[in-house]
N, C-alpha and C positions, 0 to 999 in steps of 0.2 A: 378868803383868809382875812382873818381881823389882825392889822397891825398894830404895835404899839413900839412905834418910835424913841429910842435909845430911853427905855424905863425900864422898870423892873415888874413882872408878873406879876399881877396882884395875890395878896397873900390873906386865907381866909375867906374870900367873898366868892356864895356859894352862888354857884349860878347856872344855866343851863345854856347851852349855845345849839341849834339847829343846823348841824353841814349838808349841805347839797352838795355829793360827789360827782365827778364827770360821770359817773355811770347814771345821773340820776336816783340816785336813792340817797336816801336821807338817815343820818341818825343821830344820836340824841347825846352831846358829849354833857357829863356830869363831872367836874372836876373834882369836885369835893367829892365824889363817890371812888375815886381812884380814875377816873377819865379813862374807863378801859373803852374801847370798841371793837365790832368785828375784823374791821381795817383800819391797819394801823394811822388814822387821819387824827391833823392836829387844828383844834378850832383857831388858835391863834400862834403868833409869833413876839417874841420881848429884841427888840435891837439894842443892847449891851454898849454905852460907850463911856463906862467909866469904871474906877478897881474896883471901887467902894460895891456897886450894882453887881460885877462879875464873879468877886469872891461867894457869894450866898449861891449863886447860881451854879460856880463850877464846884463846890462844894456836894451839892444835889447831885452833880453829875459822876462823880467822883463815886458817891453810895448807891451807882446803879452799876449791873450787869454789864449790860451792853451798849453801847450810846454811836449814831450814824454820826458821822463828820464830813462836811462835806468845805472846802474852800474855794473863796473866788480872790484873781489877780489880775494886775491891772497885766498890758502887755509886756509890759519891760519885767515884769516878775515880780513886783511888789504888792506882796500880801494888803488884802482890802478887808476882807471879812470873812470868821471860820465859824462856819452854822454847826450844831449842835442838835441831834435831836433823840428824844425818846418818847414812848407812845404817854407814857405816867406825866414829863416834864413838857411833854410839847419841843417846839424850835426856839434854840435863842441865838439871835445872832450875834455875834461880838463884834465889835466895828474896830480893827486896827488901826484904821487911818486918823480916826478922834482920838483914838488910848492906845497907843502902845504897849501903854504900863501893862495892859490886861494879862500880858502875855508870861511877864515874870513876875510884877510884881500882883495881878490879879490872879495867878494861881493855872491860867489854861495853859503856858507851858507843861506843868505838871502833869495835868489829865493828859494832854497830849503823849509825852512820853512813857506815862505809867504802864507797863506788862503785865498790870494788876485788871486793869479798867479795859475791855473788850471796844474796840473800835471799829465800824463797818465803815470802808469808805471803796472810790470805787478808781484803778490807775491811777493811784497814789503816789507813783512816783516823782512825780514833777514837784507835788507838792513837798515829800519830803526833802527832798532837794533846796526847797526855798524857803522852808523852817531851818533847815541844817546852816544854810550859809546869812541869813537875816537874824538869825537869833541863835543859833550854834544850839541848835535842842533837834536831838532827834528822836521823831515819831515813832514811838513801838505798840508794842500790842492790838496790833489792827491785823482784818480779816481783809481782804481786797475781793470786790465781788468780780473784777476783769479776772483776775487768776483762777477761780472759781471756775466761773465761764468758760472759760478757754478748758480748762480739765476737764468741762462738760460736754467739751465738743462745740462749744463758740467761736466767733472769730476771735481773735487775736484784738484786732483793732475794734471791737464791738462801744457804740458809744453808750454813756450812760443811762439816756432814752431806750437803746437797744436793752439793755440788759435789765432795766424796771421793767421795760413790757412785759419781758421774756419770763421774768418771775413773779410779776406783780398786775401786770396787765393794765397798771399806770404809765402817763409818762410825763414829763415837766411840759407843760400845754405852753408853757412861756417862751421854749426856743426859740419859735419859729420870727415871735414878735419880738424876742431881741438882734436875728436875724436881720429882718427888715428897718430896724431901726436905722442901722448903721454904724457909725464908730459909736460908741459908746464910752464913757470914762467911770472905771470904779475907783478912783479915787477921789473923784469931783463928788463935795458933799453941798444938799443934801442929795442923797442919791432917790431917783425915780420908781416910782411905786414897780413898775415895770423890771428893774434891774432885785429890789427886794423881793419883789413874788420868784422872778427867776430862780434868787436863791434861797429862800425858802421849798422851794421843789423840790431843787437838789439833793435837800438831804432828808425830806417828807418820807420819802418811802424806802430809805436804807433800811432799816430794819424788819419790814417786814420784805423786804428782798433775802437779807440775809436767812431769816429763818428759812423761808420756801428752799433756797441754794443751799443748807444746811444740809437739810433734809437728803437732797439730792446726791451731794458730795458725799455725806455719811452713809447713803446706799451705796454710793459706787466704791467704799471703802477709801474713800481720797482723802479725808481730814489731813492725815500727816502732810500730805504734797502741798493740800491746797494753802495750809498754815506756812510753809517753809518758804511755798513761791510769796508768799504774802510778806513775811519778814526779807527776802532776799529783795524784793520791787524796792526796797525804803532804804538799802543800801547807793552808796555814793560811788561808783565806779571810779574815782578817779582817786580815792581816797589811799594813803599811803601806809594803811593798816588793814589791809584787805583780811589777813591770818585772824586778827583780833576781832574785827567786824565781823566777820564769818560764826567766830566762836559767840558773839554776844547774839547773832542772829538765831544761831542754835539754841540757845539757851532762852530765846523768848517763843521759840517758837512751843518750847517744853509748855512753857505757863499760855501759852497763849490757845493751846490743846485742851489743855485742864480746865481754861477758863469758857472755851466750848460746850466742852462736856457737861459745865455746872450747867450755862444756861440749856443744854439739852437735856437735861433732867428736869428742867422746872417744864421742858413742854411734851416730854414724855418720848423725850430720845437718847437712847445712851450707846454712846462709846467710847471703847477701849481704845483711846488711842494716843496714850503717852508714851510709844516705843520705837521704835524704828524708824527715828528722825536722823537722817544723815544729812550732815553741813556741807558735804563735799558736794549736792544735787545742787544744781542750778535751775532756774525759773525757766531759763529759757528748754532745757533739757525736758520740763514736767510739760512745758507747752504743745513741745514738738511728738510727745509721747501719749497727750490725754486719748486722739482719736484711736490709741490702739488698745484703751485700758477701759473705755466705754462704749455701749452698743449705743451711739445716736439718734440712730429712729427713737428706742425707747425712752432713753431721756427727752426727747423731743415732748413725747406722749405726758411722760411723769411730769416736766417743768408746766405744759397746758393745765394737768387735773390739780398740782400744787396752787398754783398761782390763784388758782378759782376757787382755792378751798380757805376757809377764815383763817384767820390767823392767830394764834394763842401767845402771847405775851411774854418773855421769859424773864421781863424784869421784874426784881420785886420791890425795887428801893421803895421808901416810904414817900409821901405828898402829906407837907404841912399846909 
């Protein structure tokens, strides 16, 4: 991974970069060509720590389809940095801990909450949780690959290594060595090449997770559940407007269907499935119900031959 520490992606300068993926194989990112690849790999990362840098960036991101989101926090729950990624834009990281501002007055509050703009992220909860109470913005329009999983006959508790392999047959090669590190601090800046690649991982291969679990969920006719559990995880239990939330959850889950569907059209998957969203389901009810609503050996089967099969693209935003 080529870093480039709290700047801004070069803009114009055509170039060609060489990846060597874990599997060994190589390919050829052109960026000025639309930087498409067979897998969704990103030659580089931009670390974001000011408005001025974030507005151009979340602006890009704002005019694509679908966009991975992945965040890291320190222990006590203070947001550190919320990575960003698509296959067309690459990863950018935002750094909260040097700008704040990024968040409201840089514009990624906005992407964040918009039911417009497709977010894959993965046991989202925590983190909505800690945008809701740090900055009173909550995160909508997200797909959640754990509720996914779990409808597909996953555990429950599967971690996000687990559920990249499972569909992507990638995994964050960095856990292990931030494991042995030891305590570590995401708020101590500058932060270590070790703690950035980690999270540049994280959110590396959301998207093309998502497509492969798409695919999957849209055979077993689950879009509607898997949407609802996904808006229901970014609820706040303890909130004193449960009737309302409920309703507003319903109500993204509508757009948050349609805005599936679009991108399943641009990869040659369509379905019907703006109907029979009921607000009254719980996440936890879809969870406890997915092994009886899919035959597991054979998703087992179908998640293997996906995961190993290319992956087609379904953003189309533009690259200046």
């Amino acid at each position: 991974t080529v870093g480039n520490q709290c700047g801004r992606p070069s803009s114009g300068a055509k170039m060609s970069v060489v990846i060597k993926s874990d599997a060994n194989k190589r390919f050829i990112f052109h960026p000025e060509n639309g930087g498409s690849l067979s897998l969704s790999s990103f030659a580089s990362y931009s670390q974001v720590c000011s408005v001025e840098s974030a507005k151009g960036l979340v602006d890009r991101f704002t005019g694509s389809e679908i966009i991975g989101v992945s965040v890291e926090a320190d222990s006590t729950g203070k947001i550190s940095l919320v990575q960003c990624a698509t296959p067309k834009i690459g990863v950018v990281v935002f750094d909260l801990i040097k700008c704040p501002d990024i968040v409201k007055v840089g514009g990624l509050g906005g992407l964040l909450s918009s039911s417009v703009v497709l977010k894959v992220m993965h046991n989202y909860h925590q983190t909505a949780m800690l945008f809701l109470h740090q900055y009173k913005i909550q995160i909508s329009g997200v797909v959640d690959l754990q509720c996914g999983n779990t409808l597909l006959g996953g555990k429950k508790t599967a971690s996000l290594n687990d559920v990249l392999y499972r569909y992507t047959k990638y995994t964050n090669k960095y856990v292990d060595g931030l494991a042995q590190s030891g305590t570590v601090s995401w708020v101590a800046r500058p932060l270590s090449e070790l703690l950035l690649n980690y999270a540049v991982k994280n959110v590396e291969y959301l998207c093309q997770a998502f497509y492969n679990q798409r695919k999957l969920v849209g055979d077993a006719g689950l879009i509607n559940e898997w949407v609802l559990a996904s808006q229901i995880a970014g609820l706040d239990p303890k909130s004193k407007h449960k009737d309302t939330d409920s309703a507003t959850a319903n109500s993204n889950s509508v757009r948050t269907v349609k805005a599936i569907n679009a991108v399943g059209q641009n990869i040659g998957i369509v379905t019907d499935a703006t109907t029979g969203i009921d607000g009254s389901t719980n996440a936890r009810d879809l969870s406890a119900d997915a092994d009886k609503t899919v035959d597991e050996a054979q998703i087992t089967a179908d998640v293997d031959s996906v995961a190993q099969a290319p992956v087609v693209s379904g953003d189309t935003s533009s690259v200046s």
